[in-house]
Each structure stands twice: as structure tokens, then as C-alpha cells.
N, C-alpha and C positions, 0 to 999 in steps of 0.2 A: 620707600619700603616701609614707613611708619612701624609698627613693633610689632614687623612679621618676622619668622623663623625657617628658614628653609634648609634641610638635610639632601647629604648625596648618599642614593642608595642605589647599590650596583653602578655608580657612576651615573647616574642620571639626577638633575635635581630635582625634587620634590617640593611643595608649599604652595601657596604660604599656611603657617602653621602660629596660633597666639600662643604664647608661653605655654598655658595649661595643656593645649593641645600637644606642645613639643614632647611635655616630661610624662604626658598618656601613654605616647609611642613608646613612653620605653628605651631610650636612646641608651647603649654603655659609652662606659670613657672616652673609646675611639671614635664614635660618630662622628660623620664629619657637619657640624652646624655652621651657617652662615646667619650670625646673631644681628641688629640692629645696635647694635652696640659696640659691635668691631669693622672693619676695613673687611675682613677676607674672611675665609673658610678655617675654622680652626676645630682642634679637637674638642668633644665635648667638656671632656675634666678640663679645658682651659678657660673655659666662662666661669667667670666669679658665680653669675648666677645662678648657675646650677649645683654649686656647690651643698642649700639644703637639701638639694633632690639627691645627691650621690647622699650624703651621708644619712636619708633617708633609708640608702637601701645599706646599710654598714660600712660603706668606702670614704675614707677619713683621707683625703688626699692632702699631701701636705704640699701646704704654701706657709709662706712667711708669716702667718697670723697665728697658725696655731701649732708652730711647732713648741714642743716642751722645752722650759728651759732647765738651765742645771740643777736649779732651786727644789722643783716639782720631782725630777731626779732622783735628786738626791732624797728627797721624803720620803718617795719609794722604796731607795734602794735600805735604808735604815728600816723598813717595816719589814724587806723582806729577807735582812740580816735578822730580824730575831726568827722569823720561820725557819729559817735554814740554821739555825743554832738550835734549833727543838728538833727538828731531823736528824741531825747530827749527832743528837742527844740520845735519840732513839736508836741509832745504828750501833752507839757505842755502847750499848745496852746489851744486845744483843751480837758483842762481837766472842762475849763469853762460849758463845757455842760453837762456834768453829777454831774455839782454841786461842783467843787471843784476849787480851786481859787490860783497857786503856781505860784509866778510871783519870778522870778531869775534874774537878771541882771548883778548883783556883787556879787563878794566876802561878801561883808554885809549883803544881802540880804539872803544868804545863812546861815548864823549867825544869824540870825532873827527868821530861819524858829522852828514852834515849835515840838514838840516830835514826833506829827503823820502826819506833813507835812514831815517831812526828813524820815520817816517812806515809805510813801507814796514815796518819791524821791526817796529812795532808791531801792523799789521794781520796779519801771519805767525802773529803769537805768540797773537791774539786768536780767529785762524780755526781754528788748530791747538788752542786749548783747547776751545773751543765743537765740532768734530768728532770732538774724542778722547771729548770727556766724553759728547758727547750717543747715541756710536755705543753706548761701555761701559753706561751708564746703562738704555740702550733695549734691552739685549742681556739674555741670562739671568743676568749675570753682576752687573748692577742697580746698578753703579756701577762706580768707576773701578778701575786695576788696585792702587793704594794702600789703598782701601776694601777688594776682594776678601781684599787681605795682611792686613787688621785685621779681618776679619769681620765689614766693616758694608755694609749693602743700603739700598739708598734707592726708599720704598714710597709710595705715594699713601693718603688714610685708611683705604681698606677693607686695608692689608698688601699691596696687590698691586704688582707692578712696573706702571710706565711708560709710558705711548709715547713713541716717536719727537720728536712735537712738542711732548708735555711734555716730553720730557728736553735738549730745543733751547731751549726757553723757560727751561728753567734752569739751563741753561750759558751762555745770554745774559745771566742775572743774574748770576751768577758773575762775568763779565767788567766789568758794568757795579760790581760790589760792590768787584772791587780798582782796578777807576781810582777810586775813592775812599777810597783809602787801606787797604782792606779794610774801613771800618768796617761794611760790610752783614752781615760775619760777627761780629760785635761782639754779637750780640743772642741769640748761641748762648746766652752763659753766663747772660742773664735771662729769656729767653723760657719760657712755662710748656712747649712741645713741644721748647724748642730747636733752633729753625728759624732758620736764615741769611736774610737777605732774601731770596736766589734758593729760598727754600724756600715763601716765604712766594706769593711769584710762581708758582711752578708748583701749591703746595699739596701738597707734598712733606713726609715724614720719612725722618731716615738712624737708622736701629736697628741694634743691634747683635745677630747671630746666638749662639745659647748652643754 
């Protein structure tokens, strides 16, 4: 077979086909290719070699190489605690007009505050993460604006971005992972895909672009 390529289309097989002629066609993830380099027929996203061709076309498929690690994460997630702390900033600004009056400055101030203003703070701070993350996520930009800075995309298994309600579903987890303590992201550093619980909930990976 020397480094021919042959695909089944409608069940019939086609080829032979040289590399360049493979990834002309066009082929997506599910193709089924019979490579020079494997035994049998497998899916397309399952040949290493094709992996600059998918992520030619934005499909960041994750394997073991480039998944993100906690490290990369966490850089993130600290770029995107000061945005959401300037949002947050902004809503509280504005909460003077509908009658409600939360002024923060300090650490004391925060101390201060009583049962149904941290109440209040709390739901701000929960709504504001869950529509930042979920708008960035579901956007082409495929995560947050911390992520974008570190070159990490967050993909579903086949490498592709998102929707909307997946990407709600897992900034709902997100929220629920740090009222407890953050331990939901705790599972980054042993998990074999290194998925956060809200990863695990939507069936999400965050990879890392080359």
C-alpha cells in the first residue's frame, strides 16, 4: 500500500489517495480513513497526522499532548478574577437606581455588610460569572478572555466549540465547584483528560492551542 490513503464513502472504498490529495477532499472527523500507518479503518480525528489539518480548520481535538494543565488554568483563571471584579464593580455602581445601596471598598467593608447585602453580593458575583463565561465560551473566541491570553480553547470530544447551553451548563458548574471550596477543580491535576467537575458536567476539554 506504500503511503496510499483510502476513505469509505457511502460504504464503498475509494483511492488511492497521497496525503495532500487526502486533506483536498475535505475529509471531517468522522471519515472513515484506511491510513499507511495503522492496521484498520479508523476515524479521521484518530490519525495523529491529521491533526495540523483539523486544527487548520479551528477543531482543537484533544489528546494527551495538548491538554491544559492546572498551571495554565489557573493563569487564566486569575486574569479573569480581575475582569469579573471590575464588572462587579460596575453593577455595584449602579445598584443605586433600583434602590439598593452596596458600597465595598475594603476588606471591612465587606465585614460590615449584612445577611441580605452579601446575599445580594453573592448572587451579582454568581450571575456575572456564569454570563461572562458562558457568552466567551459559546463565542468563537471558545472561552474566557484569560484563556484567549494563554491560548487555551475549550472544545467538546469531537475539538469543536460549544453551544450556548453547554457553555451555561458549565459555568453553572464552575459556580457550584467554588462554593465549595474550589475543590471541583481539585481533579484537574489527577484526572486522565484533566477535567474540572464543571468539565465533567458539560463533557468539556480546555487544550491548549500550538
Amino acid at each position: 500500500m506504500g503511503n496510499d490513503y483510502y476513505i469509505l464513502e457511502d460504504g464503498e472504498q475509494t483511492g488511492p489517495y497521497t496525503f495532500e490529495e487526502l486533506t483536498d477532499l475535505g475529509p471531517d472527523i468522522h471519515t472513515r480513513v484506511l491510513s499507511p500507518n495503522a492496521e484498520g479503518w479508523q476515524d479521521a480525528c484518530d490519525l495523529p497526522e491529521l491533526y495540523p489539518y483539523f486544527e487548520a480548520q479551528g477543531i482543537y481535538l484533544p489528546t494527551g499532548d495538548n491538554l491544559a494543565s492546572f498551571g495554565w488554568r489557573l493563569l487564566a483563571f486569575i486574569i479573569d478574577y480581575f475582569i469579573l471584579s471590575f464588572l462587579v464593580g460596575i453593577i455595584l455602581i449602579q445598584l443605586p437606581l433600583v434602590g439598593l445601596n452596596i458600597k465595598i471598598q475594603s476588606i471591612n467593608d465587606m465585614l460590615k455588610l449584612s445577611e441580605n447585602e452579601n446575599r445580594i453580593l453573592e448572587l451579582i458575583v454568581c450571575l456575572t460569572l456564569i454570563i461572562y463565561n458562558s457568552i466567551c465560551e459559546a463565542s468563537a473566541m471558545r472561552g474566557s478572555v484569560g484563556k484567549r491570553i494563554f491560548k487555551l480553547v475549550v472544545v467538546d470530544i469531537d475539538g469543536q466549540g460549544i453551544s450556548y447551553l453547554n457553555a451555561l451548563l458549565r459555568s453553572i458548574g464552575k459556580v457550584a465547584s467554588l462554593f465549595f471550596y474550589g475543590l471541583g477543580f481539585i481533579s484537574i491535576l489527577f484526572t486522565e483528560h484533566r477535567q474540572a467537575f464543571h468539565d465533567f458536567l458539560a463533557k468539556t476539554y480546555v487544550v491548549k492551542r500550538d
